[in-house]
C-alpha positions in Angstrom: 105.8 86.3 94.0 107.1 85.4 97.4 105.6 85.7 101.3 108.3 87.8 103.0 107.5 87.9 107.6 107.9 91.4 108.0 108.2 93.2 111.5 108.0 96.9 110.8 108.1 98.7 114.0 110.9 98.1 116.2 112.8 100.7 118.1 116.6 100.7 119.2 118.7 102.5 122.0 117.8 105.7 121.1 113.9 105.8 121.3 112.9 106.5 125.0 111.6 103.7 127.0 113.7 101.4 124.7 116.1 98.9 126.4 120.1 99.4 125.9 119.6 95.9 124.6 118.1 97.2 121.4 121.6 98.0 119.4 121.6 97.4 116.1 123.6 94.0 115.8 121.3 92.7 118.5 118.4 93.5 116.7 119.0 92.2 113.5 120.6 89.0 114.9 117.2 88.5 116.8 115.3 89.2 114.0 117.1 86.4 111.5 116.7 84.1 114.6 113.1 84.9 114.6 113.7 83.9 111.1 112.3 88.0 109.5 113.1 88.9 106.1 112.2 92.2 106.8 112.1 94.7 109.7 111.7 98.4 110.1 113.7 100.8 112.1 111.0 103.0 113.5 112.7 105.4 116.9 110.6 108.1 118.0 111.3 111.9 116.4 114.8 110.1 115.2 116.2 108.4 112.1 120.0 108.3 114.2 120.3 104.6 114.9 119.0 103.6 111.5 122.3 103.5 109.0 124.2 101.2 111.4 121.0 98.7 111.2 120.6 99.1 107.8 124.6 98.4 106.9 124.3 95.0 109.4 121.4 93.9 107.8 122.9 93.9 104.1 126.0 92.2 106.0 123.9 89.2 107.6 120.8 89.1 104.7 118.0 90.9 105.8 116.3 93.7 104.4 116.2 96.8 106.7 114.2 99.5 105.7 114.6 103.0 107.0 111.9 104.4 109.2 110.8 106.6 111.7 107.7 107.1 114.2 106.6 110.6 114.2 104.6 111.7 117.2 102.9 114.8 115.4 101.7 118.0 117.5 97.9 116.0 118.0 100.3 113.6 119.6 98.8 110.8 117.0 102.0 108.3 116.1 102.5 107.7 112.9 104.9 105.3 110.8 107.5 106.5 108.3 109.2 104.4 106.1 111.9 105.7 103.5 113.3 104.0 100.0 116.9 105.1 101.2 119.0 106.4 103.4 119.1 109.8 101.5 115.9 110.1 101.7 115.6 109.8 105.6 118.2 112.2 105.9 116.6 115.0 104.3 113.9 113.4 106.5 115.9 114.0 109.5 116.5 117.6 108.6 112.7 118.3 108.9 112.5 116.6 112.4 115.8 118.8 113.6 113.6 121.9 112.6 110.2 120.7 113.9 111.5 119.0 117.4 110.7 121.0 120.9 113.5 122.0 122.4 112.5 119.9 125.4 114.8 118.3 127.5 115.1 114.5 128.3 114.5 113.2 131.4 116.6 109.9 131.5 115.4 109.4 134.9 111.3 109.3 133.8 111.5 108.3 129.8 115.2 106.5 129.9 118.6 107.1 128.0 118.3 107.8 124.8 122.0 107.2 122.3 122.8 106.7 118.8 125.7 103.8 118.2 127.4 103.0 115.5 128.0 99.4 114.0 130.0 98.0 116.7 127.7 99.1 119.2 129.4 101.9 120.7 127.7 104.4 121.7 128.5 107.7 119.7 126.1 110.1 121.5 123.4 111.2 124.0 120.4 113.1 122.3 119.8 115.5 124.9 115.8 116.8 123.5 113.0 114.8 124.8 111.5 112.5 121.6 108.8 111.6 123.4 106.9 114.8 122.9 105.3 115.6 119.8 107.0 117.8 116.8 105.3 121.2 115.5 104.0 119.4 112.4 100.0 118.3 112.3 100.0 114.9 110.7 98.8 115.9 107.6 101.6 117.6 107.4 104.1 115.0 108.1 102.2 112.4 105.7 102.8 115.1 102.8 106.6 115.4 103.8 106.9 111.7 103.7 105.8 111.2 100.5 107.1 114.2 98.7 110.4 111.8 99.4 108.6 109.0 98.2 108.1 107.1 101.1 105.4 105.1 102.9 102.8 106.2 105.5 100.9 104.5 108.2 99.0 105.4 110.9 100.3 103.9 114.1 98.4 101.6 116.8 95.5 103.1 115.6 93.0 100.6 118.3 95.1 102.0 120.9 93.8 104.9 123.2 97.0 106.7 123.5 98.7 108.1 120.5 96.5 106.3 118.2 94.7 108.2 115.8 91.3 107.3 116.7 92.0 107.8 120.5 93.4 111.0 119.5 91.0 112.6 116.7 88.4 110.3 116.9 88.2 109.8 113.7 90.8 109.4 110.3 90.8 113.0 108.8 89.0 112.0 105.2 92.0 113.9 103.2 94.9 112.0 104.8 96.7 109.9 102.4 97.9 107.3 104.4 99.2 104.2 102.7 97.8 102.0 105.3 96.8 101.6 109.1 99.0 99.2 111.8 97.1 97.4 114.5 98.9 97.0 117.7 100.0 93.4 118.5 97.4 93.7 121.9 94.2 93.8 119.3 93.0 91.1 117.3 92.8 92.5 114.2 89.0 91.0 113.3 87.6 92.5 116.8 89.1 96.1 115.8 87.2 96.3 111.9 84.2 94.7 113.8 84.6 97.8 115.6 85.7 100.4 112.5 83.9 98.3 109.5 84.9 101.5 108.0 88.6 100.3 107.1 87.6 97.0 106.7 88.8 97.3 103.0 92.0 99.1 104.0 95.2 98.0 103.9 96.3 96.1 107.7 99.5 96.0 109.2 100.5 94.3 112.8 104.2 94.8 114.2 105.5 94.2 117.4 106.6 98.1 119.0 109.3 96.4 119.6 111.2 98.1 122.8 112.7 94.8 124.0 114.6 92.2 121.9 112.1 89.5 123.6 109.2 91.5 121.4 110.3 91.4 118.2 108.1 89.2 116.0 105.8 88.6 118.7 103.4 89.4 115.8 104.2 90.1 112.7 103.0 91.1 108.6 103.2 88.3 105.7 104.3 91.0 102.9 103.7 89.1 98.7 106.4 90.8 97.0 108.7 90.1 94.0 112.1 90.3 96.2 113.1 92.3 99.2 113.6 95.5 98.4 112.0 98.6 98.4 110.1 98.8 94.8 108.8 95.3 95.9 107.9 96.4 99.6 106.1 99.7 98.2 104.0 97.8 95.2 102.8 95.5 98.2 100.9 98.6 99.3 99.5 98.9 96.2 98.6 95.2 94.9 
């Protein structure tokens, strides 16, 4: 087994509040110099800006793996990760069906475009993804593993779109994979806290919207090699 530094939440372009820095070539170049072997494409309500990061990656040698946030309708985050691009796809599908047709304000919530490898941008998305989807989270979490993908709770110490902020509690039938502590919470002080999830599985990622942010903290991953069998048996181990 090998320790892989994994930064699963990072956001490009597209997500709102996300610098225009965040294309996918500077991302993954910032990541290797970070020296990652493994990051997450996680936009909010999108999967759009995730093939070009995932084709650079395999180019330069690090493993990207498709994801998404989801802000559900109890406006809890939550983190989707995917073994393929197929599989996000049909992913994307259900978010075109389940996203308010809300329009973004570029002014308030900043521009949000898809690129393509070299950058350029191919496309404004006009609907807001900042606003939550007309799926509850249990909902979501059942869609993301019928495609046999992973599922994690976002920032859950934080008060806003976290799931205890939100709820107030971790509905006791959701099947998440495991929970993600925000890089502002020490990760002891929180399961002093919630000793309830003391025995749960812990990520910490860096919400990357700004190249400065990614792997400001980050997740040691033991897995046999990077790729996705490896990364979802790490879950599981």
């Amino acid at each position: 087994m090998v320790f892989f530094k994994a930064d699963l939440h990072i956001h490009t372009c597209l997500s709102p509040c996300g610098s225009l820095e965040m294309s996918p070539w500077n991302i993954v170049q910032t990541a290797l110099e970070k020296g990652l072997d493994i990051i997450a494409i996680t936009d909010h309500n999108s999967t759009q800006n995730v093939r070009p990061c995932v084709e650079i990656g395999e180019k330069l040698g690090i493993f990207v793996i498709p994801g998404c946030e989801v802000n559900t309708q109890e406006e809890v985050h939550c983190l989707c990760y995917f073994p393929g691009l197929e599989a996000m796809e049909r992913f994307q599908q259900y978010l075109d069906e389940k996203i308010p047709d809300i329009k973004n304000e570029p002014a308030l919530f900043g521009y949000q475009v898809a690129v393509d490898r070299d950058d350029v941008i191919v496309y404004e998305e006009e609907r807001s993804l900042y606003t939550g989807i007309r799926d509850d989270i249990e909902s979501v979490q059942q869609k993301v593993h019928s495609l046999g993908g992973v599922f994690v709770p976002a920032h859950i110490d934080r008060m806003k779109n976290g799931i205890y902020g939100q709820l107030g509690f971790i509905p006791f039938d959701l099947q998440y994979d495991a929970l993600e502590i925000s890089r502002r919470m020490q990760p002891e002080d929180f399961l002093r806290q919630h000793p309830e999830i003391a025995s749960k599985k812990i990520l910490r990622s860096s919400d990357a919207h700004f190249l400065n942010h990614i792997a400001s903290v980050h997740t040691v991953l033991e897995m046999e090699r990077p790729d996705w069998e490896s990364f979802k048996k790490a879950f599981y181990g």
